[in-house]
C-alpha positions as CSV (number, residue, x, y, z in Angstrom):
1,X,112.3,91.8,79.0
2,X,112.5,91.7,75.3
3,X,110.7,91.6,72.0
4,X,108.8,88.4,71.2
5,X,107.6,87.2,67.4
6,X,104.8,84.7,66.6
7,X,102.4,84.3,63.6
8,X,98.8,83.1,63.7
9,X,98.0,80.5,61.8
10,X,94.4,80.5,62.4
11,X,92.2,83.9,61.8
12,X,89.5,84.8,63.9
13,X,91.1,84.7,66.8
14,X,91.2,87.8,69.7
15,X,94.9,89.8,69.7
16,X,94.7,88.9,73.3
17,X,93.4,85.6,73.6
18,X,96.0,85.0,71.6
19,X,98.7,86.6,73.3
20,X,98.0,84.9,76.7
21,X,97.6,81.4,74.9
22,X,101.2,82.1,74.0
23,X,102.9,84.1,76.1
24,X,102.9,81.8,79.2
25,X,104.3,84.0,81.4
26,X,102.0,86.8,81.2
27,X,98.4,87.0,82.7
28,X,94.8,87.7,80.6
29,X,94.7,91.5,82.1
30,X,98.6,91.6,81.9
31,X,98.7,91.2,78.6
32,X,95.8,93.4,78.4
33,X,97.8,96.1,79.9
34,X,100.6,95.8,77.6
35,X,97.9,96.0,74.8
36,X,96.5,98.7,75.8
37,X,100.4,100.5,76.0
38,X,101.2,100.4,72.5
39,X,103.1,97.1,73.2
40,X,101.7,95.0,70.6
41,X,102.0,95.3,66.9
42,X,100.0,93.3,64.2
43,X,102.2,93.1,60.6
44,X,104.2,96.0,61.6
45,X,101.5,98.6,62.5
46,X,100.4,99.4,66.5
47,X,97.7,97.9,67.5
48,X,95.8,98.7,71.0
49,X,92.7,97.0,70.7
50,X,92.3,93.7,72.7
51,X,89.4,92.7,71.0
52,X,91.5,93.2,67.6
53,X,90.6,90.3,65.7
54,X,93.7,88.7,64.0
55,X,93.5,86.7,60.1
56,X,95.4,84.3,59.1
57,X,99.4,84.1,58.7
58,X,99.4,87.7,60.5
59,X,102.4,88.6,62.5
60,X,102.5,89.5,65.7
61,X,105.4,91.1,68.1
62,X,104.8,91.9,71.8
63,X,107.4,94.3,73.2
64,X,107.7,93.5,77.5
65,X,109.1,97.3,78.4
66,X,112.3,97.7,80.0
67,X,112.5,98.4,83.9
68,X,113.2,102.3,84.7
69,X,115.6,102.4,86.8
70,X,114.9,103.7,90.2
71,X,117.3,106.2,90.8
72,X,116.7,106.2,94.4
73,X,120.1,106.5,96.5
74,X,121.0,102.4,98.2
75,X,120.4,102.5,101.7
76,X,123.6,100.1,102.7
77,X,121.5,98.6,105.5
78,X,121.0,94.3,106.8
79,X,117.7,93.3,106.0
80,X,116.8,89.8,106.4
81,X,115.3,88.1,102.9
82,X,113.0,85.5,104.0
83,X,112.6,83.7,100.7
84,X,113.6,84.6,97.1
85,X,113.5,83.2,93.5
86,X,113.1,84.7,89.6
87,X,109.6,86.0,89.9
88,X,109.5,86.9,93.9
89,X,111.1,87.9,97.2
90,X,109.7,88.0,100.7
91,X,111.6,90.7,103.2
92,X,111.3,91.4,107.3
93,X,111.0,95.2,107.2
94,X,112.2,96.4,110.1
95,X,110.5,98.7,112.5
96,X,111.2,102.3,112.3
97,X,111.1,102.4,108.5
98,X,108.7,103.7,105.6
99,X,108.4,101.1,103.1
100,X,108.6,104.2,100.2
101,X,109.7,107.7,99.6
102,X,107.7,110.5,100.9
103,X,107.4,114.0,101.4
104,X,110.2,114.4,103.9
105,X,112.1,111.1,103.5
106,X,113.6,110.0,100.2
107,X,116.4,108.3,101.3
108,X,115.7,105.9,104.7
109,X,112.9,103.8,103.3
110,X,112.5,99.9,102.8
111,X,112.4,101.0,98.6
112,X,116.3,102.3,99.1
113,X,117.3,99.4,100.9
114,X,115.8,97.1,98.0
115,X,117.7,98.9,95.6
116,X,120.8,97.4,96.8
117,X,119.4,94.1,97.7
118,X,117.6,92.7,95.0
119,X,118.1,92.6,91.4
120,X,115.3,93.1,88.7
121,X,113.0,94.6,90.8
122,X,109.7,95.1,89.2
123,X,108.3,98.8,87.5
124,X,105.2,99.0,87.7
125,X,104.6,100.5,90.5
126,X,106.7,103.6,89.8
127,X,110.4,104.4,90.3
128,X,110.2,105.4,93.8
129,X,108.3,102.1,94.9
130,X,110.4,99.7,92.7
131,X,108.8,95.8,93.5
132,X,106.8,96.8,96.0
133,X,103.3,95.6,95.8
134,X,101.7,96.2,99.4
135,X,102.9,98.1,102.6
136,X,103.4,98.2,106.2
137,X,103.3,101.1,108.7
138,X,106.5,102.7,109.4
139,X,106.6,101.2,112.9
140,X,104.5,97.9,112.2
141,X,107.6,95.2,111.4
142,X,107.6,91.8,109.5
143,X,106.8,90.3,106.3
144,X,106.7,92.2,102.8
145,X,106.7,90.4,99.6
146,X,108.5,92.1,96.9
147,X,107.8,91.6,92.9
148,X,110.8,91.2,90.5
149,X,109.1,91.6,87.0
150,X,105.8,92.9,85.8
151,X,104.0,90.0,85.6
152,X,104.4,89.1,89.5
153,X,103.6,92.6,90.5
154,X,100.5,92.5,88.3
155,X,99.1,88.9,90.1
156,X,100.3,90.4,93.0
157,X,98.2,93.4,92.7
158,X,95.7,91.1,91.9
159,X,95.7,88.7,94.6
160,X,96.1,91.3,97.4
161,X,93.1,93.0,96.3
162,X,91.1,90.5,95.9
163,X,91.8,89.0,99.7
164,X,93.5,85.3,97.8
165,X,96.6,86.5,100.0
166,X,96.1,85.3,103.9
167,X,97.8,87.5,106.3
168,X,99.2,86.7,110.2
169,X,100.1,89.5,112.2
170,X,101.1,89.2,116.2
171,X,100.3,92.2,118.3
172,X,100.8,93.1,122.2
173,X,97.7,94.7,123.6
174,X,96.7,96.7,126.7
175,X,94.9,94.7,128.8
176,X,94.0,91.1,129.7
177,X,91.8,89.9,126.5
178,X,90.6,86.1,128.1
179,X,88.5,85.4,124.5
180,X,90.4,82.7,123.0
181,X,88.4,84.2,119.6
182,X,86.8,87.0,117.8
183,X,86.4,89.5,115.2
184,X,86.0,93.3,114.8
185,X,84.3,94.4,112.3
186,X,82.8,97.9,111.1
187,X,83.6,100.3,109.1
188,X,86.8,102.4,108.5
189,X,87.3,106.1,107.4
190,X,89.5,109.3,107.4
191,X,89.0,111.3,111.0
192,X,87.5,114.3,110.1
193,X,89.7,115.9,113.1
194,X,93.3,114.4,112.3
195,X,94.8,113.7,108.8
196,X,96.7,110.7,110.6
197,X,94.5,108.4,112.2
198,X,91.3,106.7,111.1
199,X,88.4,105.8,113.0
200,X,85.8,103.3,113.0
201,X,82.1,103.9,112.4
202,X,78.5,101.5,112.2
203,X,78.0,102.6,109.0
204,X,79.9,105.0,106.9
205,X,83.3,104.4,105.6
206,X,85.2,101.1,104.1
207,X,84.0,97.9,105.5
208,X,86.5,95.8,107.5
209,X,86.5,92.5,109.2
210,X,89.3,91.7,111.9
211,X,89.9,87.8,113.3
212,X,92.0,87.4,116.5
213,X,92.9,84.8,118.1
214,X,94.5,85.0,122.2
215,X,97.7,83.3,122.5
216,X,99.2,84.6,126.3
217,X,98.9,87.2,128.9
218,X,102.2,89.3,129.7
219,X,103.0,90.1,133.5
220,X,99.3,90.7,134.5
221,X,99.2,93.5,132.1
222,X,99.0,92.5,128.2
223,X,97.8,90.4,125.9
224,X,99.8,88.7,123.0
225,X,97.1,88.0,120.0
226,X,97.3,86.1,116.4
227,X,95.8,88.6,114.2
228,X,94.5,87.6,111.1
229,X,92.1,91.1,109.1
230,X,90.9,89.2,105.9
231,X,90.6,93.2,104.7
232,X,93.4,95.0,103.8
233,X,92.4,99.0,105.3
234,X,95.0,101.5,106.0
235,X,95.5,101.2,110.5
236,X,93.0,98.2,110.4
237,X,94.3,96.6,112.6
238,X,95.2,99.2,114.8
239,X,92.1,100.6,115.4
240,X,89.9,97.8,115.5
241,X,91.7,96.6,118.7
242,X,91.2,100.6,119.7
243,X,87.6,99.7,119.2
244,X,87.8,96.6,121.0
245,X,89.2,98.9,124.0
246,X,92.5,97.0,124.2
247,X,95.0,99.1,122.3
248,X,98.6,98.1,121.2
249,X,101.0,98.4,123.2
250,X,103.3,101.1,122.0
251,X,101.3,103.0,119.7
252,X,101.7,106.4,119.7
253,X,98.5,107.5,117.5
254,X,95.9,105.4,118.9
255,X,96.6,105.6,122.1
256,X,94.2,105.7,125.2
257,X,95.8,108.1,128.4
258,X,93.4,106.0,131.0
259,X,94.8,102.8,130.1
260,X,98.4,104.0,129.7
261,X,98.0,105.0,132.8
262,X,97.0,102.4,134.0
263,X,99.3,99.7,132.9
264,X,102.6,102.4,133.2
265,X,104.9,99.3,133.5
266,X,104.5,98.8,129.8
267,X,105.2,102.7,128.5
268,X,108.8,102.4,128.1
269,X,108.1,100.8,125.1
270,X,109.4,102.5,122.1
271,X,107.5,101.8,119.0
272,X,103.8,99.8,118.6
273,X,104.3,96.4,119.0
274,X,102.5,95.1,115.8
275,X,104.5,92.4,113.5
276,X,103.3,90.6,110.3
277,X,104.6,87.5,111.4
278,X,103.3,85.2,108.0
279,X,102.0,85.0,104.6
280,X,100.0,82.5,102.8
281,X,99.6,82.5,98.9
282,X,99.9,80.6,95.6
283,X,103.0,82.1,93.7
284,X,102.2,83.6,90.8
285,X,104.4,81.1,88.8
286,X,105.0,77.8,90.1
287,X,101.2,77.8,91.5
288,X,102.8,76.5,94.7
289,X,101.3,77.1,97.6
290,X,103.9,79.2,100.0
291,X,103.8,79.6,103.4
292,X,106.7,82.3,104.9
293,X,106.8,83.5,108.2
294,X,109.3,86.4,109.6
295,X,111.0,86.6,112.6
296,X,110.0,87.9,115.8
297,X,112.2,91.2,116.4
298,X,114.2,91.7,119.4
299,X,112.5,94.6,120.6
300,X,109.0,92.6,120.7
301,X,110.8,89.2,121.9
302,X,109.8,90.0,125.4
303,X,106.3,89.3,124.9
304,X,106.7,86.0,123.5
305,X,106.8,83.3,126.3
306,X,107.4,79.6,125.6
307,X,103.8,78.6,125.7
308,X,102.9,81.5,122.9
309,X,105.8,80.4,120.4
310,X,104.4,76.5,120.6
311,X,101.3,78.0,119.6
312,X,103.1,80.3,116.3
């Protein structure tokens, strides 16, 4: 964060073009932003105009705003940090936790336990969700990367939305799937009889495109699946395999009574068994392609045999 000085030589140039010809370690739509915030001034005076066009020997400062900080009380909890450099971090949220502050819970979320963790979290995305550029579900474990300036966050942003980030998830279903592949696909929207849940419909709603892949069968009774939704919609994956009629294991809001019933020796387990197991990207810096995986959590261990983890 700072204050950075240049002057163009040449005129005719764009104020952001020539920003981001510059300023290597901001994006085109980055810099953009920071246009657009009253970040950049031309000879002394404001200017918020990308398309500005610059003359010759003007001077140029671009201002990177400081962090806020947070504010949010540290949760003093062991979290596991995967992988972790200036621009980036990669965390195994456990189960049982919301990844940010919400009505009801300020203070036990993955965001407080960040706090205490990492340093130079990024901003952007507010000072209750400091770094944090994607989410799981409270009871979904696993992988979570986390952004440490503005610049990551923004080609984080970026990437997620525009499906460049390749997600893995492992999930224990009811049921004996024997498909080695498939895909759900449909589309997803609000229930218009329960705030919580979604549901999926032919036509209406946010289109969404589930991949699977079978990797074992548990005691006669489940199925352990590779899970890979190329979209990113909120339960996806949860109700697409509530479509497919094989439920996961454990999950409280979408599940079925008649197959609960009649697999009972799997109801003692506590929380759904869903786990974003790995993450494939291009950092944001380096342009290296990363690869991170997070481990398997005890409490979900028991569905993965030998023959499954050869296949992981």
């Amino acid at each position: 964060m700072g204050i950075i000085s240049m002057i163009s030589s040449d005129g005719g140039i764009r104020l952001d073009v020539f920003l981001a010809e510059r300023f290597k370690s901001g994006t085109r739509s980055y810099i953009k932003k920071l246009i657009l915030s009253g970040n950049a001034k031309v000879n002394g005076l404001t200017v918020k105009k990308p398309a500005y066009m610059l003359k010759g020997g003007s001077s140029v400062t671009l201002e990177e705003p400081e962090i806020i900080k947070s504010g949010l009380k540290e949760l003093d909890r062991d979290i596991e940090i995967i992988y972790e450099d200036d621009y980036i971090a990669a965390v195994n949220k456990p189960a049982g936790i919301a990844t940010h502050p919400g009505k009801g819970n300020y203070d036990n979320t993955l965001a407080n336990i960040l706090v205490g963790k990492i340093s130079n979290l990024s901003g952007i995305g507010g000072v209750e969700r400091p770094g944090i550029v994607h989410r799981l579900d409270k009871d979904t474990s696993g992988i979570m990367l986390v952004a440490k300036n503005d610049f990551s966050h923004n080609a984080l942003m970026h990437n997620f939305k525009e499906h460049q980030i390749q997600k893995t998830y492992l999930a224990v279903c009811y049921g004996l799937i024997h498909q080695k592949s498939g895909c759900v696909e449909g589309f997803i929207k609000r229930s218009p009889n329960s705030r919580l849940r979604m549901e999926m419909t032919a036509e209406t709603g946010k289109y969404c495109f589930t991949g699977f892949e079978t990797l074992s069968h548990i005691r006669g009774a489940a199925t352990l699946l590779k899970v890979m939704p190329r979209t990113g919609r909120t339960h996806q994956i949860r109700v697409s395999l509530l479509e497919k009629g094989c439920p996961i294991v454990g999950d409280k809001v979408y599940k079925r009574k008649d197959i609960a019933d009649k697999y009972k020796s799997l109801n003692s387990v506590k929380r759904q068994m869903l786990h974003a197991y790995m993450l494939e990207f291009v950092h944001p810096k380096t342009k290296e392609n990363m690869l991170l995986k997070a481990n398997v959590p005890e409490d979900m261990e028991w569905a993965i045999d030998a023959d499954a983890r050869l296949k992981l």
